[in-house]
C-alpha positions as CSV (number, residue, x, y, z in Angstrom):
1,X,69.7,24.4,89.4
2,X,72.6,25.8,87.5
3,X,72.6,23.6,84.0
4,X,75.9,22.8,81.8
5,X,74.9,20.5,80.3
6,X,71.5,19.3,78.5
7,X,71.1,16.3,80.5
8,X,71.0,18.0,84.2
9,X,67.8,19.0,83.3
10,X,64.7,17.0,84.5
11,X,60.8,17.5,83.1
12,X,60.2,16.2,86.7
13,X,62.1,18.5,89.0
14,X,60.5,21.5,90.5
15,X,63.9,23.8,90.9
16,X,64.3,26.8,89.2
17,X,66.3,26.7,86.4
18,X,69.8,28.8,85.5
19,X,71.9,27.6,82.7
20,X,76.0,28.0,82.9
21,X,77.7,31.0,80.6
22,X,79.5,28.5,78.5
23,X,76.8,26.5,77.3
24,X,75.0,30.0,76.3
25,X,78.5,30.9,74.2
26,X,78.2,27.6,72.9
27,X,74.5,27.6,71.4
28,X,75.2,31.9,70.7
29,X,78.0,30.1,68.1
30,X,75.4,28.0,66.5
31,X,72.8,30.4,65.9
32,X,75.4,32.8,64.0
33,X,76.3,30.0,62.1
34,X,72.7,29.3,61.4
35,X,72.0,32.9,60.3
36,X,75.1,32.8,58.0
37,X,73.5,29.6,56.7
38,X,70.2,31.1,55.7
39,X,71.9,34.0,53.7
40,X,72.3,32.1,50.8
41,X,68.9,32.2,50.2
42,X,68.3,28.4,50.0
43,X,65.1,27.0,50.4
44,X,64.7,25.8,54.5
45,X,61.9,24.3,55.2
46,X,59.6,26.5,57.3
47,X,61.8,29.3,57.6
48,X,61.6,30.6,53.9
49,X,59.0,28.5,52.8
50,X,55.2,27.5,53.8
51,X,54.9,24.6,56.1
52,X,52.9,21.5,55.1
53,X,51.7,20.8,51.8
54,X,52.5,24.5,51.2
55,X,56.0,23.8,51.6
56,X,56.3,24.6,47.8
57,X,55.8,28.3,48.0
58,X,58.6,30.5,49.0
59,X,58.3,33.4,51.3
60,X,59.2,37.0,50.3
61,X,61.7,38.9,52.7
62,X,58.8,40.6,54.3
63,X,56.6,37.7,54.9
64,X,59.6,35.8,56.3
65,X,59.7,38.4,59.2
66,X,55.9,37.8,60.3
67,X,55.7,34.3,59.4
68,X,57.5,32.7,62.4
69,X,55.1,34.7,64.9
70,X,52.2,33.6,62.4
71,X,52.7,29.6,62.7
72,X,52.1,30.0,66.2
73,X,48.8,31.9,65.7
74,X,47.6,29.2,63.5
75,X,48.1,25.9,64.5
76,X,46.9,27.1,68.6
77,X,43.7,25.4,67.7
78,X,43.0,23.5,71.1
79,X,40.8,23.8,74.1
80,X,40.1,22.8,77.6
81,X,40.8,20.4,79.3
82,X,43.6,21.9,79.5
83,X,47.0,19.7,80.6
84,X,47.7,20.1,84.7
85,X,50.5,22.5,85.6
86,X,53.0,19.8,86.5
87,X,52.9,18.0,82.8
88,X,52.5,21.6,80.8
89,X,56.0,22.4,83.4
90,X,57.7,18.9,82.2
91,X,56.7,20.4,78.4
92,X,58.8,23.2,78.7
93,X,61.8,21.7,80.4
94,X,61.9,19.4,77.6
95,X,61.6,22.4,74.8
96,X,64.8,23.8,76.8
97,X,66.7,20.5,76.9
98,X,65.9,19.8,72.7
99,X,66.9,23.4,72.0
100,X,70.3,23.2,74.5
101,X,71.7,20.1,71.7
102,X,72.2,23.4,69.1
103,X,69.8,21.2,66.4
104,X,67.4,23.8,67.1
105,X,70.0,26.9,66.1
106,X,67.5,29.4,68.6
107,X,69.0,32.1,69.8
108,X,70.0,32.3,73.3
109,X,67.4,35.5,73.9
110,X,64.6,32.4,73.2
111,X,66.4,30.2,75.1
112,X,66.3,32.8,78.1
113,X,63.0,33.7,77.7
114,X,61.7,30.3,77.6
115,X,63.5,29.3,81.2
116,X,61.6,32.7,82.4
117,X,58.3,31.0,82.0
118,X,59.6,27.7,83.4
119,X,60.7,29.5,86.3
120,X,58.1,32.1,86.2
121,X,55.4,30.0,88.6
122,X,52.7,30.3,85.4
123,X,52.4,27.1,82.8
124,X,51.2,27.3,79.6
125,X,47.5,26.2,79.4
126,X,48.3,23.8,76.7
127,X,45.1,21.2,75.6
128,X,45.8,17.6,76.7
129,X,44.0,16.3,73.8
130,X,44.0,16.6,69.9
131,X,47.5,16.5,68.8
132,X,46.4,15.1,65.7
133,X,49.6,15.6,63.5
134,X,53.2,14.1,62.5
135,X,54.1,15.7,65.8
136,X,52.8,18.2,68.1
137,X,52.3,21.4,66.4
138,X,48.8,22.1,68.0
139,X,50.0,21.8,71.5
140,X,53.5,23.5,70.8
141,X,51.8,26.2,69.4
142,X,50.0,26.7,73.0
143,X,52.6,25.5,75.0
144,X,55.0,28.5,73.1
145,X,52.6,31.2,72.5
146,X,53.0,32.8,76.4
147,X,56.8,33.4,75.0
148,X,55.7,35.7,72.9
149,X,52.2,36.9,74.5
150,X,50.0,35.0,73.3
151,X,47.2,32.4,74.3
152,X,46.6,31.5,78.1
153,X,48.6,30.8,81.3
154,X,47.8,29.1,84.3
155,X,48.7,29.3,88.3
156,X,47.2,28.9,91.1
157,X,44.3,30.7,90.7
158,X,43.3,29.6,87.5
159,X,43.4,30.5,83.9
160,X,44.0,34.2,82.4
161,X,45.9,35.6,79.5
162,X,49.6,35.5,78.7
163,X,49.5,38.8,77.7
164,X,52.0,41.0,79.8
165,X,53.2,37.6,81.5
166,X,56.8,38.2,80.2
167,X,58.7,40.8,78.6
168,X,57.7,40.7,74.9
169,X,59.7,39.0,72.5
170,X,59.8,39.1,68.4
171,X,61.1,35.7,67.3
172,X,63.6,35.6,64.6
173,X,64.5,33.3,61.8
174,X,63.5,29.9,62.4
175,X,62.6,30.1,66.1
176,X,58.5,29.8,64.9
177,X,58.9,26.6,63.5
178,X,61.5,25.6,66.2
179,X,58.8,26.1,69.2
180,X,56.4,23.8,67.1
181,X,59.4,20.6,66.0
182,X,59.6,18.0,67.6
183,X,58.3,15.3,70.4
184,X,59.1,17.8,73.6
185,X,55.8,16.9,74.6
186,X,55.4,13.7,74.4
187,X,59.1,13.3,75.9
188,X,58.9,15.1,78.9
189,X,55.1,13.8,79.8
190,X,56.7,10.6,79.3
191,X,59.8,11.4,81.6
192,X,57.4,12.2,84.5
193,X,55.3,9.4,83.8
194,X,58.6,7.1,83.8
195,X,59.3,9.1,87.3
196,X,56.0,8.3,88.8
197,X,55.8,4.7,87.8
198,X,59.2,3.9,89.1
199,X,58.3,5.5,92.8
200,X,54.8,3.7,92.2
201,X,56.5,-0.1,91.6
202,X,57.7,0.1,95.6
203,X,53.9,0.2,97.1
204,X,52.9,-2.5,94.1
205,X,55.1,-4.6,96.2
206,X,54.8,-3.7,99.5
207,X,50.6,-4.1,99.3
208,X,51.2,-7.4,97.2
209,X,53.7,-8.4,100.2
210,X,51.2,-7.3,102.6
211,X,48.4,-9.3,100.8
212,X,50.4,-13.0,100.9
213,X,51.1,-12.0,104.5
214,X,47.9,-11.5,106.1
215,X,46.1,-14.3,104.3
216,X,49.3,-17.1,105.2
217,X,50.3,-18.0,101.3
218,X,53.0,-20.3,100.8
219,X,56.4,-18.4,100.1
220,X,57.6,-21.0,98.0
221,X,56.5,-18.4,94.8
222,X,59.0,-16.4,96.3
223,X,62.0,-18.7,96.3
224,X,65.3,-17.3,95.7
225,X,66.2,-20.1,93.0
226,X,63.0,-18.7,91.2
227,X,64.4,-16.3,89.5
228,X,67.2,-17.5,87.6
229,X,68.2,-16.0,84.5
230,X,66.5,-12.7,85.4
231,X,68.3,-10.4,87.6
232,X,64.9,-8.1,87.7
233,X,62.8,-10.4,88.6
234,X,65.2,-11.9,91.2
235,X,65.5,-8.7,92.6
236,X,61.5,-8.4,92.9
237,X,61.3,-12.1,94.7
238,X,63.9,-10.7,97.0
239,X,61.9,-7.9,97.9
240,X,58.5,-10.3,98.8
241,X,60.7,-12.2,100.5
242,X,62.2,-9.4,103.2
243,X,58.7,-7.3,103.6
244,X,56.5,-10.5,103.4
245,X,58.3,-12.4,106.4
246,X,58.7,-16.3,106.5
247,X,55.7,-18.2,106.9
248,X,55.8,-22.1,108.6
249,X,52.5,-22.9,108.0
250,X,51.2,-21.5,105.0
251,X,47.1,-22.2,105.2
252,X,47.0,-24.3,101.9
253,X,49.5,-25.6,99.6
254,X,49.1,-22.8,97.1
255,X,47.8,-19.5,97.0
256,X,45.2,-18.3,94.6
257,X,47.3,-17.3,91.4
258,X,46.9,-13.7,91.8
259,X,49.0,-14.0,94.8
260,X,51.8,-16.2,93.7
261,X,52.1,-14.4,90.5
262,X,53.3,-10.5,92.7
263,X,57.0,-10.6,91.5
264,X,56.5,-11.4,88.3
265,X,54.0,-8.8,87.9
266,X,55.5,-6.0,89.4
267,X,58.7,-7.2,88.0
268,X,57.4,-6.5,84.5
269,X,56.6,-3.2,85.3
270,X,60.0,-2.0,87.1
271,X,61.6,-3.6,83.7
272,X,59.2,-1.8,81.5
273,X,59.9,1.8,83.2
274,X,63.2,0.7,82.5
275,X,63.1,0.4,79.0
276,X,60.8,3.9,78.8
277,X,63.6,5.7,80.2
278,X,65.5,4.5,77.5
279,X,63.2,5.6,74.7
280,X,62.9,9.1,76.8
281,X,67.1,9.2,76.9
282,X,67.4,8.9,73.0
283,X,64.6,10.9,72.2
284,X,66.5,13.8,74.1
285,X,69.6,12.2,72.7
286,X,69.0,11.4,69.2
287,X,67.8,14.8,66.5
288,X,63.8,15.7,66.6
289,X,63.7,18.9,65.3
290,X,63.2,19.1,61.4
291,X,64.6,21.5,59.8
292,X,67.6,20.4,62.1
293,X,70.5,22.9,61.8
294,X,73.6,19.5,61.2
295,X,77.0,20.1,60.2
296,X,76.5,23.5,58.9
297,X,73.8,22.8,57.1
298,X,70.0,22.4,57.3
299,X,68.4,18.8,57.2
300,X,65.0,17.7,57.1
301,X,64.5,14.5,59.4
302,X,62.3,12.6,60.9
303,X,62.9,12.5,64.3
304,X,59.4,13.9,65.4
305,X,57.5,10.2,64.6
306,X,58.8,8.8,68.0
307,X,57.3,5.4,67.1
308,X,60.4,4.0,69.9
309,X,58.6,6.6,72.3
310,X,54.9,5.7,72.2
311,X,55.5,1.9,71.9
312,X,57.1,2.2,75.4
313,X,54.1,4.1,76.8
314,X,52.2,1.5,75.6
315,X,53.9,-1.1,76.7
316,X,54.2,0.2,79.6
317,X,50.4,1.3,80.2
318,X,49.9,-2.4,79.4
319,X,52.1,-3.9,82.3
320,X,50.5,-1.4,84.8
321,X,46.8,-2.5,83.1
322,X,47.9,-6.2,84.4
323,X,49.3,-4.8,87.9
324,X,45.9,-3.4,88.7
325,X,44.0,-6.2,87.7
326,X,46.0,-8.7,89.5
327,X,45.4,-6.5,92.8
328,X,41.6,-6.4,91.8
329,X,41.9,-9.7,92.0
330,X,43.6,-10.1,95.2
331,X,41.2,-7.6,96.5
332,X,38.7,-9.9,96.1
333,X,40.4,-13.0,97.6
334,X,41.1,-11.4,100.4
335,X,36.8,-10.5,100.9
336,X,36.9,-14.4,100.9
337,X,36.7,-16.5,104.2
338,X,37.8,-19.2,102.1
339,X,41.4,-18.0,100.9
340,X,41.6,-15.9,104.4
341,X,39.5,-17.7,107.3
342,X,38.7,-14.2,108.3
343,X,35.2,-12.5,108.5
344,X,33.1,-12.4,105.3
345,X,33.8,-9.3,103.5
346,X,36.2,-8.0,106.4
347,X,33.1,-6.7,107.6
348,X,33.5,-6.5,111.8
349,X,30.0,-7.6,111.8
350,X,29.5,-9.6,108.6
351,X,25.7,-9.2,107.6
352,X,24.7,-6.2,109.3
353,X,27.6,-4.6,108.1
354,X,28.8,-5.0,104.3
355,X,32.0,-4.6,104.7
356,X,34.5,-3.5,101.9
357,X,32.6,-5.2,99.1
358,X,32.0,-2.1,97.8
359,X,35.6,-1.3,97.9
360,X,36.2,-4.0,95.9
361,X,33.6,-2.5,93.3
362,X,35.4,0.5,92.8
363,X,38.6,-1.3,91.7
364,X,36.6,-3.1,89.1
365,X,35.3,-0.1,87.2
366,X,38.8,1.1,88.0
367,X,40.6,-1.7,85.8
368,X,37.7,-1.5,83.2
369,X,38.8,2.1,83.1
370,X,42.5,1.4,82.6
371,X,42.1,-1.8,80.5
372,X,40.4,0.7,77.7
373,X,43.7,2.5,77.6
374,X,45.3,-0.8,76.7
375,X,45.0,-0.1,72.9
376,X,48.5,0.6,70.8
377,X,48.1,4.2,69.8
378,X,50.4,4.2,66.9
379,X,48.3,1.6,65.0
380,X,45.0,4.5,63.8
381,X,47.2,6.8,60.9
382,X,45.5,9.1,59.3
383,X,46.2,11.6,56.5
384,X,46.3,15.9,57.3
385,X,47.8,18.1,55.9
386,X,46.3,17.0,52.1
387,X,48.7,14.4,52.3
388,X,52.1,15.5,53.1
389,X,51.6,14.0,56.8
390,X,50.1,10.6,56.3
391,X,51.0,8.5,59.0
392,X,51.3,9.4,63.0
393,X,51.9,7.4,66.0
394,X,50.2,9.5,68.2
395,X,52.7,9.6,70.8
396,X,51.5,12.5,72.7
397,X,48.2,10.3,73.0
398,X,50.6,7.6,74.2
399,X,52.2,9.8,77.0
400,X,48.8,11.0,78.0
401,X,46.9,7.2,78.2
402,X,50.5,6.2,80.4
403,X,49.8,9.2,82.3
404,X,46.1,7.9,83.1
405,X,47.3,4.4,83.6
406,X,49.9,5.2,86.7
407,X,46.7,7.9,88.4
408,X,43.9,4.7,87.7
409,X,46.6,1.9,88.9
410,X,47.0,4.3,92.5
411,X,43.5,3.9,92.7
412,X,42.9,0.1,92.0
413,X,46.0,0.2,94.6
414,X,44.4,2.0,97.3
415,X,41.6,-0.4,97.3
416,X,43.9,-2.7,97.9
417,X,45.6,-1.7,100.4
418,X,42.9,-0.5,102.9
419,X,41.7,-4.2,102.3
420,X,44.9,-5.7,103.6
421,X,45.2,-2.9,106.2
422,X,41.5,-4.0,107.3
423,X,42.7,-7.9,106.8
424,X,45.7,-7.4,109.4
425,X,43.0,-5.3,111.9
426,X,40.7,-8.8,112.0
427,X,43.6,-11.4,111.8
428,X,45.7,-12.7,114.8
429,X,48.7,-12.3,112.0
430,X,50.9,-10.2,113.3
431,X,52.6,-7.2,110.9
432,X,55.8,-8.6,109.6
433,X,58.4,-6.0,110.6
434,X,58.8,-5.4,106.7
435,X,55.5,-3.6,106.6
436,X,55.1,-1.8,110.1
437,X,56.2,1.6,108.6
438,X,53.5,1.2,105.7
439,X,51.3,-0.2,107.9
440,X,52.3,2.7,110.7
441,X,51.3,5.5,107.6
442,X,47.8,4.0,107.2
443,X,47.0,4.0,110.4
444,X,48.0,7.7,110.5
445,X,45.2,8.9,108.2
446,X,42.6,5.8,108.9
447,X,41.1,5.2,111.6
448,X,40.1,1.6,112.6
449,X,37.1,-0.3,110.6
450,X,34.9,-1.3,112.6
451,X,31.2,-0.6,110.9
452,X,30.6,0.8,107.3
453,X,31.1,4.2,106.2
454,X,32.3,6.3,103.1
455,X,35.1,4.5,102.5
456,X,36.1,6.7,99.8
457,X,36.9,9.1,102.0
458,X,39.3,6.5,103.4
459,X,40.9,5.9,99.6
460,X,41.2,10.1,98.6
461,X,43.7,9.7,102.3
462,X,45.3,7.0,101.2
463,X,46.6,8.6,97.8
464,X,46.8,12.0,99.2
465,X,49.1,10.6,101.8
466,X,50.2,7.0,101.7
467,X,50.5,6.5,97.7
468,X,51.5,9.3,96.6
469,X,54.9,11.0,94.5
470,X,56.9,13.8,96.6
């Protein structure tokens, strides 16, 4: 991927990474400028000057040429469990595309020596929890310390030091503190997120329109006129409509709620990863770094308390919270004679066999899970840093919870889905043509049900193969 500009580049892609001459010239310009700048000898924040509450004290010429490397060694404080190589990856690609706006004022050796580790196959072992802070210094510090040899690097085959990784680098002025500003992390975790719960919302519908298929629901839910005034969720009753099939004789006058209620549901979460990827655009678009090099001058901001950021996560995390639950629930309508007039349980041989009861189980302690993720995260502020940070919103946390939400919401999902798969198996319904191909790709991986067994073995297919992200 050859970049030009900062908005080719994608915490979710996999491609290598090569950025165009002329945006190099352009950010070379900045950074002179930037040096010119800090000649004067005015206080920057960071650069000639503590960090924190030691912010007062200015830093001789000698301590200013060890003191960027320093703020790295400090603040790495973190530990296992250490983030997987796909999210530490998105990290990094959002560093580059913060520090290819100029706010940063890096020079373009950092700049090239950061896409080296992006494209080097190693990841940063950077700790998935304890942020802790304004923004993300502790897991900057860890995610930037293999730039310059420090800390620890993953691959394939595990984790071992950064040391002798890359060529070794000496930051200069400024690029210390410019590794550590910032909401890279919780941006790009939150652009892959975005990513995975847009390619998740298809399935949500397609196992929902699976589910008021195989147990006859009236379609009247689904009724074009249904969704006036909102093109989203218009869109969504569509979608029921065309995988779901017609049905003439629905087998009672309305469907248990969790059925009738699919397009709104899933509607709310395709609108909601929506308005996430707007929060992710202007936190890429908008100034995050503090000191941020502006006009010629350096400016202190405040862009690092992405408060826009984690509030979508949430918000999001909540909408995929109710998805799950409302699957749970049709999970269990579907074990019921009752709402299906199929065998109790879907058991082939209700009594001796259990059936997927058990199933059903599983996606309980699943939503349980994810409904404990439900909390705001910007709402617990505490003071560090004796007071000069006294509020966070904990958006890293936020990324992180969303994160967990999308891999629990598979899950509840899956369950799902081998329960309508098993449904169709026992019913004299026949697949509407909407839902042969998903129907086809179950089938691939899972054999027929026709006694118990470790159905978990049948779920771990079904996400490895059937729900899944590539």
């Amino acid at each position: 991927m050859i970049v030009d500009d900062p908005a080719d580049l994608d915490p979710a892609s996999p491609e290598p990474i090569q950025l165009a001459p002329a945006l190099l010239d352009r950010l070379a310009a900045i950074r002179g400028a930037a040096l010119e700048t800090l000649r004067s000898g005015e206080p920057v924040y960071g650069v000639n000057t503590g960090m924190g509450n030691l912010s007062k004290i200015r830093l001789t010429d000698a301590e200013q040429r060890v003191h960027q490397h320093n703020l790295l060694l400090g603040r790495a404080v973190g530990g296992p469990p250490w983030l997987p190589p796909d999210e530490a990856r998105a990290v990094l690609i959002a560093r580059l595309r913060t520090f290819l706006t100029g706010d940063a004022a890096v020079s373009v050796d950092l700049i090239h020596q950061l896409a080296a580790l992006i494209n080097s196959g190693f990841t940063p072992a950077i700790p998935a929890e304890g942020a802790g802070s304004a923004g993300e210094i502790i897991p900057l510090a860890h995610a930037a310390g293999p730039l310059v040899g420090l800390g620890w690097v993953q691959d394939g085959s595990g984790v071992r030091s950064a040391a002798g990784v890359l060529p070794g680098f000496e930051l200069g002025a400024k690029e210390g503190i410019a590794l550590l500003a910032g909401i890279p992390g919780a941006t790009g975790r939150a652009a892959l997120a975005a990513d995975r719960a847009r390619k998740l919302a298809d399935p949500l519908t397609a196992v929902g329109a699976g589910a008021i298929a195989v147990v006859g629901a009236s379609r009247d839910p689904y009724h074009r006129a249904a969704g006036r005034g909102d093109d989203v969720l218009a869109a969504e009753l569509a979608r029921l409509r065309e995988l779901a099939g017609p049905e003439a004789e629905p087998r009672s006058l309305q469907a248990p709620v969790s059925f009738r209620v699919a397009g709104h549901v899933v509607a709310h979460v395709r609108r909601t990863v929506g308005q996430l990827a707007g929060a992710i655009e202007s936190a890429f678009s908008g100034v995050t770094d503090s000191p941020a090099y502006l006009d010629g001058e350096f400016v202190s901001t405040a862009g690092f308390h992405g408060i826009e950021l984690a509030a979508s996560c949430d918000h999001l995390t909540a909408a995929l919270a109710h998805a799950a639950e409302v699957s749970a629930a049709r999970l269990h309508r579907l074990l019921d004679p009752a709402v299906t007039g199929l065998p109790a349980q879907l058991a082939h041989d209700p009594g001796p066999q259990a059936g997927l009861v058990a199933v059903h189980k599983r996606a309980v302690a699943t939503t349980h899970q994810l409904r404990r993720l439900t909390l705001p995260t910007a709402i617990s502020t505490a003071e560090t840093s004796n007071g000069q940070e006294d509020v966070q919103t904990f958006s890293w946390e936020a990324a992180g919870n969303l994160l967990e939400a999308i891999r629990l919401t598979r899950t509840t999902l899956a369950c799902e889905l081998l329960a309508v798969r098993q449904a169709f198996a026992l019913s004299t319904r026949q697949i509407p043509p909407g839902l042969q191909n998903l129907m086809h790709s179950v089938d691939a991986v899972i054999p027929p049900i026709t006694t118990d067994r470790p159905f978990g073995e049948d779920l771990t297919r079904l996400l490895t193969n059937v729900i899944h992200f590539n």
